[in-house]
C-alpha positions, 0 to 999 in steps of 0.5 A: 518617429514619435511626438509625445505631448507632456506640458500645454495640451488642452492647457495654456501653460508649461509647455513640454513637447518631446521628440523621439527618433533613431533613440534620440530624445529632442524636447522643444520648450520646457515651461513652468505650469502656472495658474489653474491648479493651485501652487501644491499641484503646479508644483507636483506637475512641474516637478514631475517630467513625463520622460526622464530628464537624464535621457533628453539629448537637447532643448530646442526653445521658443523663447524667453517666456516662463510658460516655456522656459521656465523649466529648465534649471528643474530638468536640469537639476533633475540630469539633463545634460545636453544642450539648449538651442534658443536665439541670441536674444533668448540668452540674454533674457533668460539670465534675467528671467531665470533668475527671477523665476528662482525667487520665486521658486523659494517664496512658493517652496515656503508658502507650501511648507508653512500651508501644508506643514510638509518639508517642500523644497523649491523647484530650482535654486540660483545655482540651477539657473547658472549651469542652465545658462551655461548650456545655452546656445544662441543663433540668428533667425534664418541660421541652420543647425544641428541639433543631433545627427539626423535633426537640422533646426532654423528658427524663424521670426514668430512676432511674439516677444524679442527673440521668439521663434517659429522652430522648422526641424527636419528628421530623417530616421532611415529613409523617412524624412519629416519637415516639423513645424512648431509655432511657438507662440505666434505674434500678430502683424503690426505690432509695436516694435517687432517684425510680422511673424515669418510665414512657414511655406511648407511643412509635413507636420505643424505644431501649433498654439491655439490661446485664442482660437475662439478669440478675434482681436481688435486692430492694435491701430485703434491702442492709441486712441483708446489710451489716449481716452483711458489715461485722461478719463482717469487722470480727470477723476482723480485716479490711477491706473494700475496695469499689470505687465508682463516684464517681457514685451508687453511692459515695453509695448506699453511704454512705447505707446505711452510715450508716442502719445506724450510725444505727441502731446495726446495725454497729460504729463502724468507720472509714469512709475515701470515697478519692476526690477525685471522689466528694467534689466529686459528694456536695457536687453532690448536697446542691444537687439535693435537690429530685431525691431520693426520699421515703425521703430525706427520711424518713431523713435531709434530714427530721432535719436531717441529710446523708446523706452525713456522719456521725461515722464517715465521712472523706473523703480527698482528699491522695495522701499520705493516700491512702497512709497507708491502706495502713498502717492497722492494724484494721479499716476500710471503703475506698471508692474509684475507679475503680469497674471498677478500670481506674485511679484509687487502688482499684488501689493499694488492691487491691494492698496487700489482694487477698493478705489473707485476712481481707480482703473485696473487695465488688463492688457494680457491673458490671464490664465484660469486660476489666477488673481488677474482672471478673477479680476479679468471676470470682475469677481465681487470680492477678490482674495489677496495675499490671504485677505478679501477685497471688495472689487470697486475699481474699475477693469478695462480689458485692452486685448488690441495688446494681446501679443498672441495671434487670434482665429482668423490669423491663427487659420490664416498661418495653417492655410498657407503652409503647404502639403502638411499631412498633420496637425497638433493643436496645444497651448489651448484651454480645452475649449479652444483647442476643440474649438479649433480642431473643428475650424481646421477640419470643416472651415479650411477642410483640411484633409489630414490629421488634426488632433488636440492632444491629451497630457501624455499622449504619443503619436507617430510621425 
């Protein structure tokens, strides 16, 4: 019994862990490498699996996330056949998701075709994305599976993104049996929204991320108050606040905060515009998995008859042409959109028109990866490069990491300590840093007396 790690090892993104027993071949997570590399090597990377697609018998999934399932339809349309594993909310999200993942797939197949003057074909395409949704198999958290003979699954409550999931396998290969954990990405407590993350009790092996393992978040109770200074600082000079949101959870948890405040009379009836096709189409998908949220939800809105995700001053845009006209609103507003790394998407037309706008606020609220526009920004570079052109930074940043919807150090080695008899230890999803950073907190803080690694691309372990 072999885990072979071929995506997020001492790396953030593209998540790609394969298991091997009794000649079966289970990969957990397939996501798309992002950021980092530059568009030519993401795209070689994310074209190029450490493993024959054509061999792999089924996906297990995390969740809905691009980093981590955003490479499906390639595997896909490079042979695989099998079956994908995910929890039912997860289905609904990735036919948004994926759909949207295609265009821009094209839009980068162009960019490198007309950079490098080479015949570049995208990822995927629409139709990948439709055999890809047809082999999706969704169950509820707490529901056992099978995933292959000699491999049961239950997906446990990560606390991450609507429908994330800790992933708890048990393999037997003759007479040796292994209870594998895998955290995906691991939430935070008293969070908007969503559940706590379920605490594994035990486990043999645990594979977990490490995004902020040097990182200590603040307490998301102090959100509240710190918006409610930032949109009337803001709105006092003149201002807006430009804010890019990950369509999945973040662009929610930020509407939902926005709209208690109002609620509660805390900030000005400024206009709030969500620019994002996408994030309309996953709020419409969180109404219909109520069932997943939290008690506070309930208490604060569901509870008053009321969807957190509509109110009086919030508009969604959908149309280009209304997307554009933003850029000549006159007054204060608040600007929701995506991509939430400013990679691509309508952000970058947004951040274009404002980022020379001293009364401006640029609020991050998310991890941007090395690489990105949203880093360099996040790093408060002079001068920025956008859509092939320099722009002087003049704006102001504001990093609100009280959203990050990733677990830090303490919650991190609060998980690993209370998860009993393990024998190993994986770290991924990490930069490099972090990933050693944390090995050494794992070995000499909670003196573990087992195996801990931090896995290089492509390296193989026995089980």
């Amino acid at each position: 019994m072999k885990l072979k790690f071929c995506g997020a090892a001492q790396n953030v993104t593209g998540s790609r862990h394969l298991l091997l027993y009794d000649n079966k071949k289970i990969l957990l997570d397939c996501g798309l490498v992002q950021g980092g590399f530059g568009r030519l090597e993401n795209h070689q990377m994310n074209n190029n699996f450490l493993f024959d697609p054509k061999t792999i018998d089924a996906v297990v999934l995390s969740h809905a996330h691009i980093d981590h399932a955003g490479n499906l339809p390639t595997l896909i349309r490079q042979g695989f056949k099998g079956k994908i594993y995910c929890t039912e909310p997860t289905v609904e999200l990735l036919a948004v998701m994926l759909e949207d993942a295609a265009k821009i797939q094209a839009q980068d197949a162009e960019y490198l075709r007309k950079r490098f003057q080479e015949e570049i074909s995208p990822l995927y395409d629409k139709a990948d994305v439709a055999k890809t949704l047809k082999r999706l198999v969704g169950y509820k958290y707490g529901e056992p599976f099978e995933v292959e003979p000699g491999c049961q699954a239950v997906f446990y409550d990560a606390g991450h993104v609507l429908g994330s999931a800790q992933v708890f396998l048990t393999v037997n290969e003759g007479n040796v049996t292994r209870r594998i954990a895998y955290t995906g990405d691991l939430g935070r407590k008293n969070m908007p929204i969503l559940n706590d993350p379920y605490q594994i009790p035990s486990a043999d092996v645990l594979i977990t991320e490490s995004t902020y393992a040097e990182h200590l978040h603040d307490s998301f109770e102090y959100v509240f108050e710190e918006m409610e200074w930032v949109v009337r600082d803001v709105v006092a000079r003149g201002g807006k606040i430009i804010v890019p949101g990950f369509s999945l959870e973040r662009t929610q948890e930020l509407i939902y905060v926005l709209h208690k405040l109002y609620l509660d009379k805390k900030i000005p009836a400024v206009p709030i515009f969500v620019d994002s096709p996408m994030s309309t189409k996953i709020s419409e998908v969180f109404m219909r998995h109520v069932d997943y949220y939290d008690d506070q939800s309930f208490k604060d809105f569901l509870g008053r008859a009321k969807s957190p995700f509509a109110f009086k001053n919030l508009k969604y845009i959908t149309s280009v042409n209304d997307s554009k006209k933003l850029n000549e609103y006159k007054g204060s507003c608040i600007i929701i959109s995506a991509s939430g790394m400013c990679t691509a998407g309508r952000i970058v037309h947004h951040l274009k028109h404002n980022i020379e706008d001293p009364r401006n606020l640029i609020l991050i609220v998310g991890y941007m990866a090395k690489g990105t526009l949203g880093r360099r920004i996040v790093e408060q570079k002079r001068k920025v490069k956008i859509m092939g052109s320099f722009y002087n930074l003049k704006a102001d940043v504001l990093a609100m990491n009280e959203f990050s919807a990733h677990a830090d150090k303490l919650e991190l080695m609060d998980n690993i300590k209370k998860i009993k008899k393990l024998k190993q230890i994986f770290i991924v999803h990490g930069e490099e840093l972090a990933t050693a950073y944390m090995r050494d907190n794992i070995i000499n803080t909670l003196k573990f007396k087992g195996e801990v690694y931090a896995p290089k691309l492509g390296e193989s372990f026995d089980l």
